[in-house]
N, C-alpha and C positions, 0 to 999 in steps of 0.2 A: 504494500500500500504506500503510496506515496504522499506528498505533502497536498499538494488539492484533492486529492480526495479524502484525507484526514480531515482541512480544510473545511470539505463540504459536510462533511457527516455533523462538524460542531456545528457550520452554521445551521443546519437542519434542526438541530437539538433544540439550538437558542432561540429558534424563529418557532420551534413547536410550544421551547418553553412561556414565550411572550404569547401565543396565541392561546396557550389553556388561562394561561394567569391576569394575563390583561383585560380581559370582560369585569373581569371579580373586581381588580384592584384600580381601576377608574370608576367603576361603581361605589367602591368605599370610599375611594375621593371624592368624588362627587357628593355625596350622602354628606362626608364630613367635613366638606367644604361651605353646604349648603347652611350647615347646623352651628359651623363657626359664626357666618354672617348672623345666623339669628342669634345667639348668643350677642356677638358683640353689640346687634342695635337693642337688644331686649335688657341686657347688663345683666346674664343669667349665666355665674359662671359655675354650672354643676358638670363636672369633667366624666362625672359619668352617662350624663345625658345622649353623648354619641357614640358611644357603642351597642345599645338596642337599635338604631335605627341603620346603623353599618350593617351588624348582624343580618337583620330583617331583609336587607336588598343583595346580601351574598346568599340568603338562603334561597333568597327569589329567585336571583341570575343564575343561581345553581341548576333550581329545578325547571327555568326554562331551556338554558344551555348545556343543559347536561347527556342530553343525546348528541349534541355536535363535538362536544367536547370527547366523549367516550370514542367516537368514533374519528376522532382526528385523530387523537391516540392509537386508537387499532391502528391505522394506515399508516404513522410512523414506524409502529414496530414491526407491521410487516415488511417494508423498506427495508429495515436494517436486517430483518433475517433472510429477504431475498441477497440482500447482496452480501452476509458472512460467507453461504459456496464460492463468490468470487474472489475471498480471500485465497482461499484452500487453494484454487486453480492457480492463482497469479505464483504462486511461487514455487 
């Protein structure tokens, strides 16, 4: 195996890891950014106030993106087990 195709397998990894993780974690920004503003113009500074409603919208994007997500998954891995035999052969 050579250097781009090592190359390629991380970027794979990193572009798969941003695309299960990124729906979640702009959503809890979002969420948490929303609840800062109100906080600041309300002068409501309870630090536990935004983690039920963070929660509540990962558990939501969970259970709507959780069939795209299961299933990007699948097709990563089987990418990487289709191409372990071309390891075996290259050398």
């Amino acid at each position: 195996m050579d250097e781009e195709v090592g190359v390629y397998w991380v970027q794979e990894a990193l572009t798969t890891a941003v695309v299960l993780a990124g729906p979640l974690l702009v959503g809890a920004l979002v969420i948490g950014l929303m609840i800062a503003i109100l906080q600041a113009a309300t002068t409501i500074q309870e630090m536990t106030l935004s983690y039920v409603p963070k929660m509540v919208v990962v558990v939501t994007l969970l259970f709507f993106l959780f069939g795209f997500m299961l299933q990007y998954a699948i097709d990563f891995t089987e990418r990487i087990f289709q191409f372990i035999p071309t390891l075996a052969g290259a050398s």
